[in-house]
C-alpha positions in Angstrom: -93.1 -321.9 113.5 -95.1 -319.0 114.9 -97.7 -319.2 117.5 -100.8 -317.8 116.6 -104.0 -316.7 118.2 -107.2 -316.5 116.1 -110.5 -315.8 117.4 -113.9 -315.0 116.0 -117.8 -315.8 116.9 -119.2 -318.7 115.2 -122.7 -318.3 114.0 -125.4 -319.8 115.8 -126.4 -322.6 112.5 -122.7 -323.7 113.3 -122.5 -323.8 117.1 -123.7 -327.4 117.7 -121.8 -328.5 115.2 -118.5 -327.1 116.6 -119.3 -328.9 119.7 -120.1 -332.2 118.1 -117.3 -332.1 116.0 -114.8 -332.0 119.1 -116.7 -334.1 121.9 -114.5 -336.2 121.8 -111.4 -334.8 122.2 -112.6 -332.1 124.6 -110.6 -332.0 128.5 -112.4 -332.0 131.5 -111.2 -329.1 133.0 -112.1 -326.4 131.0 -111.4 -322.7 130.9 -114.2 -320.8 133.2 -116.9 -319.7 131.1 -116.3 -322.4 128.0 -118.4 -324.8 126.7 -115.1 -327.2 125.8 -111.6 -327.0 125.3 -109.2 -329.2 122.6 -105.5 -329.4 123.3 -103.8 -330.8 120.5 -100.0 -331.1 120.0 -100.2 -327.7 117.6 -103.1 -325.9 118.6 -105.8 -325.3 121.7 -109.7 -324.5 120.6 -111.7 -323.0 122.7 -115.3 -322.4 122.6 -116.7 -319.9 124.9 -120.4 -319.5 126.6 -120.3 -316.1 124.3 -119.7 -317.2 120.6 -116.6 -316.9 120.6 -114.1 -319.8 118.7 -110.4 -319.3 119.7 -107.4 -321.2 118.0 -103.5 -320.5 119.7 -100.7 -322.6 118.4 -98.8 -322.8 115.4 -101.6 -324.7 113.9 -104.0 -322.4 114.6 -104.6 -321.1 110.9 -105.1 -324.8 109.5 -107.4 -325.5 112.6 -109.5 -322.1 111.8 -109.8 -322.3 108.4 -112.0 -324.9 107.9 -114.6 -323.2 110.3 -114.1 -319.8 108.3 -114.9 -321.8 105.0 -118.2 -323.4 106.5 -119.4 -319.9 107.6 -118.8 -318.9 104.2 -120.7 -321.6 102.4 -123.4 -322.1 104.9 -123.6 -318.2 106.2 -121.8 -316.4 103.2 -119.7 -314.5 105.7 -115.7 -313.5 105.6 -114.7 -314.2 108.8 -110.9 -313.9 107.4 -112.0 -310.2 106.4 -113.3 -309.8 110.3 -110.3 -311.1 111.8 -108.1 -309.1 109.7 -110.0 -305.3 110.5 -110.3 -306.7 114.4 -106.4 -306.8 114.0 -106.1 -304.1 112.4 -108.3 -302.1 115.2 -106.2 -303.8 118.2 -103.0 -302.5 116.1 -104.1 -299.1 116.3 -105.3 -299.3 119.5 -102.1 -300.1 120.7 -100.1 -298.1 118.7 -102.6 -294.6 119.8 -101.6 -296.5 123.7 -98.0 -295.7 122.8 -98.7 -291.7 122.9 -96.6 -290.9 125.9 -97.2 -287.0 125.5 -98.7 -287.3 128.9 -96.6 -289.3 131.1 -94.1 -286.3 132.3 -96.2 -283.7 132.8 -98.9 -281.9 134.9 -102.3 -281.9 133.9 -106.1 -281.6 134.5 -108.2 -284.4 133.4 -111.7 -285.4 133.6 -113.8 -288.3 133.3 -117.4 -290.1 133.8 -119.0 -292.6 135.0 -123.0 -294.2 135.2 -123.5 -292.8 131.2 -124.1 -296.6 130.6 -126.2 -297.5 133.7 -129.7 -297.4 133.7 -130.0 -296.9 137.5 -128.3 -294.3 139.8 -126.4 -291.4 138.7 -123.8 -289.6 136.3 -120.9 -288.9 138.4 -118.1 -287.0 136.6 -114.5 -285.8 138.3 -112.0 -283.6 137.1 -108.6 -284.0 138.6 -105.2 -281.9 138.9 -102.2 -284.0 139.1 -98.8 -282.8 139.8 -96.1 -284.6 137.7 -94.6 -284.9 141.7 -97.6 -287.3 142.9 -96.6 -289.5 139.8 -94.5 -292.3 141.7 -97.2 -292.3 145.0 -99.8 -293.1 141.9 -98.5 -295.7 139.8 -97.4 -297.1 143.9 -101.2 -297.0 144.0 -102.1 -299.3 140.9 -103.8 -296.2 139.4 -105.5 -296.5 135.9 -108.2 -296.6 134.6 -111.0 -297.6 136.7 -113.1 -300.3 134.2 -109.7 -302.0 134.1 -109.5 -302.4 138.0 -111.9 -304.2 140.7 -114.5 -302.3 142.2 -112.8 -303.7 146.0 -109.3 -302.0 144.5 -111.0 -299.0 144.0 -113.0 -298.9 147.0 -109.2 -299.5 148.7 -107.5 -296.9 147.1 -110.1 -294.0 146.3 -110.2 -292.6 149.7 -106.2 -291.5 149.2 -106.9 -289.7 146.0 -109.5 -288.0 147.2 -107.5 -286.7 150.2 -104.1 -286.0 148.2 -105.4 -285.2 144.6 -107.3 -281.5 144.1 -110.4 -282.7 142.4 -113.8 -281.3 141.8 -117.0 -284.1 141.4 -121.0 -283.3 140.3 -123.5 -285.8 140.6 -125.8 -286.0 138.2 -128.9 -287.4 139.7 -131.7 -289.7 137.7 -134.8 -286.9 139.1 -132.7 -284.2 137.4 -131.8 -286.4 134.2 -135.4 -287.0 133.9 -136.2 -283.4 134.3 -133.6 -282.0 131.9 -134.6 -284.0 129.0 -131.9 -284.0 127.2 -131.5 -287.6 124.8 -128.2 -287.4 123.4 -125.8 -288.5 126.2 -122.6 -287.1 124.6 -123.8 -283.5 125.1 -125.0 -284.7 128.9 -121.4 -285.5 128.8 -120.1 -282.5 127.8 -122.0 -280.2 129.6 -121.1 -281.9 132.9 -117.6 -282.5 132.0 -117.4 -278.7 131.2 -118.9 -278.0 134.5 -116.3 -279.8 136.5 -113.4 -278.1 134.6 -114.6 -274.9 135.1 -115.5 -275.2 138.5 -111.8 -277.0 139.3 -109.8 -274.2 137.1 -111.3 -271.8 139.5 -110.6 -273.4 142.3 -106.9 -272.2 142.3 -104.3 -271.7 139.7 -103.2 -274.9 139.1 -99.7 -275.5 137.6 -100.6 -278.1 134.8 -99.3 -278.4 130.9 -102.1 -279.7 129.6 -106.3 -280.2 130.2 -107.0 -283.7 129.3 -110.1 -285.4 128.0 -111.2 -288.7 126.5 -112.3 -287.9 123.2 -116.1 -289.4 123.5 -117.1 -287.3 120.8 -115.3 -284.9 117.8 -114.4 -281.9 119.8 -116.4 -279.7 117.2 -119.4 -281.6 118.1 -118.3 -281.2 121.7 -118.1 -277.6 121.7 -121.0 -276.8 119.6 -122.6 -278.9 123.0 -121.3 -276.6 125.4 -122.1 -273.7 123.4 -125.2 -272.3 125.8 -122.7 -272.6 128.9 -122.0 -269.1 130.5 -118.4 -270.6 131.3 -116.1 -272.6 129.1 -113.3 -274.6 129.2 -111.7 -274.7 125.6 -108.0 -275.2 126.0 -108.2 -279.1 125.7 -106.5 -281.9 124.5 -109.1 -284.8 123.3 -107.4 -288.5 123.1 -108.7 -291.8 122.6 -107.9 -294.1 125.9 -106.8 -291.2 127.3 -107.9 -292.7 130.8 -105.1 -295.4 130.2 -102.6 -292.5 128.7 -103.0 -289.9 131.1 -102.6 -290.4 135.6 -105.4 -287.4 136.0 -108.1 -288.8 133.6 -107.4 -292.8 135.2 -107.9 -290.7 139.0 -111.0 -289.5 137.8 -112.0 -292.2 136.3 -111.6 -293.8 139.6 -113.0 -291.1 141.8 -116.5 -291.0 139.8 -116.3 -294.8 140.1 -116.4 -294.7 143.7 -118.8 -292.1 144.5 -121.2 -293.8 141.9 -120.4 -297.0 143.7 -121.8 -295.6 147.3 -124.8 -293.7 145.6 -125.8 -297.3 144.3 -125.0 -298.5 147.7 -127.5 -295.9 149.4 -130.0 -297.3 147.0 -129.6 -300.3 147.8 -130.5 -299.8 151.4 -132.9 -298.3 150.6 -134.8 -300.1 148.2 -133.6 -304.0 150.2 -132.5 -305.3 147.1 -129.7 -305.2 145.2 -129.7 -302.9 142.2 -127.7 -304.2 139.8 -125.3 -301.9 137.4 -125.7 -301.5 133.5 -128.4 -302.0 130.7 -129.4 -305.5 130.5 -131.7 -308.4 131.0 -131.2 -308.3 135.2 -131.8 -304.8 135.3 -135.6 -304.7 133.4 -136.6 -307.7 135.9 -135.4 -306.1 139.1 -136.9 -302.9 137.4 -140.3 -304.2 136.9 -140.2 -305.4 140.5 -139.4 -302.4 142.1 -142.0 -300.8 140.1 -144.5 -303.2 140.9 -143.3 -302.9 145.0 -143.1 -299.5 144.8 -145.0 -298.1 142.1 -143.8 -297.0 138.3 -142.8 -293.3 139.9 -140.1 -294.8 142.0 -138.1 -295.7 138.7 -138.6 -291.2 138.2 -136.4 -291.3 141.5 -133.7 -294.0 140.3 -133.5 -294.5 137.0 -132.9 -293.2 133.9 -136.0 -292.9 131.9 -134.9 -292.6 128.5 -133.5 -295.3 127.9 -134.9 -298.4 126.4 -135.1 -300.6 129.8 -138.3 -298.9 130.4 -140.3 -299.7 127.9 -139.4 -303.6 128.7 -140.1 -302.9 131.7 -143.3 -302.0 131.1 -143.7 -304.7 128.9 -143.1 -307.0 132.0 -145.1 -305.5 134.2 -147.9 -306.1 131.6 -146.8 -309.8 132.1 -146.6 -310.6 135.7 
């Protein structure tokens, strides 16, 4: 028989009963972040803080199915048709991760870093690896930098930054604010145009091929860069390209830890720690270093536009 996995997020009417209906076979030691965990001779269940029901073992179809059929009756929702286009998206996810048209050559790449972070800065690298610096690389643990520990990347920046020819802008929250512009992609593409250009001037690098992940259609991309003086237009967009391609994972990597010591500065600054991305942590820490240091300081630190700061000012209304 075959093992199977099956996994999906059981509504919230359904949650309790999940967890009443296994009590009693649940283990003690359960899986970090689970509410319980069932072994059975055919199949494990897992429920997780997040939602998420998982089944693994040959039973796992039986198992699921009868939760499936009670979101159906109770929530009139195909979970069957949810499972089947999440597998269908992690099949073509993998098989775009099979494009090995990068893997033996030399090329330029670029990528960013704090586009999802409501404080510090947009940091974006573009990188020139030789196909020669490919073994001292992958001897490295190079990839792409969300799939590695910030202490790994703190570890093994430093080396690419001193071996690999690389060109890095910081975008900082005060000039954010004062360009205006809403729609992140073209931020995006304007500063990942910048940092091409600048680098392809630099010297005349040997490379086959300018890599970029493809964040956008690259006719949207280009009508973006359109008011730049200098472009960059010989590129080749792909999706992951960060875990296809050694010169977009380095600058992944590099923008990482540059925007890792900006939010460090700020940290000294400010006493407190900052904390990274968009959610609930960052609008409380926001509203108290707004009510500490005034509203303005966020003009200095943060990115306005987005829509931490009007709960923030909903929180400040509150304390």
């Amino acid at each position: 028989m075959k093992q199977q996995t099956i996994v999906f997020k059981i509504s919230d009417n359904l949650k309790n009963e999940v967890i009443d209906f296994y009590k009693d076979r649940a283990i003690e030691n359960k899986p970090p972040y689970s509410v319980f965990q069932v072994k059975d001779y055919d199949c494990v269940i897992t429920l997780y803080e997040s939602g998420k029901l998982m089944f693994q073992g040959i039973g796992a179809d039986i198992e699921a199915s009868y939760w499936t059929e009670q979101e159906r009756i109770k929530n009139n929702r195909d979970c069957l048709a949810e499972i089947e286009k999440k597998n269908q998206e992690k099949d073509k996810k993998n098989e775009e991760l099979k494009d090995d048209r990068f893997k033996n050559i030399s090329t330029i790449g670029s990528d960013e870093v704090g586009t999802g972070d409501y404080f510090g800065p947009i940091v974006v690298t573009a990188s020139f690896v030789d196909i020669k610096n490919k073994g001292m690389l992958y001897e490295l643990g190079v990839r792409d930098s969300k799939k590695i520990t910030d202490e790994k990347i703190i570890q093994i920046a430093p080396t690419l930054i001193k071996e690999i020819p690389h060109v890095t802008y910081i975008l900082k929250p005060t000039d954010y604010n004062r360009i205006g512009i809403t729609n992140m992609n073209k931020v995006k593409a304007i500063l990942h145009n910048k940092v091409l250009v600048s680098l392809t001037k630099k010297d005349r690098y040997n490379y086959d091929k300018i890599v970029m992940d493809q964040f956008v259609f690259p006719k949207k991309y280009f009508e973006h860069i359109s008011s730049s003086i200098e472009k960059v237009t010989n590129i080749t967009f792909s999706t992951h390209a960060e875990d296809k391609c050694l010169s977009v994972a380095v600058s992944s990597i590099i923008s990482r830890y540059i925007f890792l010591g900006e939010m460090k500065k700020l940290n000294q600054e400010l006493g407190m720690n900052i904390p990274k991305g968009a959610g609930t942590l960052v609008d409380n820490v926001g509203a108290d270093i707004a009510k500490k240091f005034g509203f303005d300081k966020l003009q200095e630190i943060a990115k306005m536009n987005f829509k931490n700061t009007d709960k923030i000012k909903e929180l400040l209304q509150t304390k």
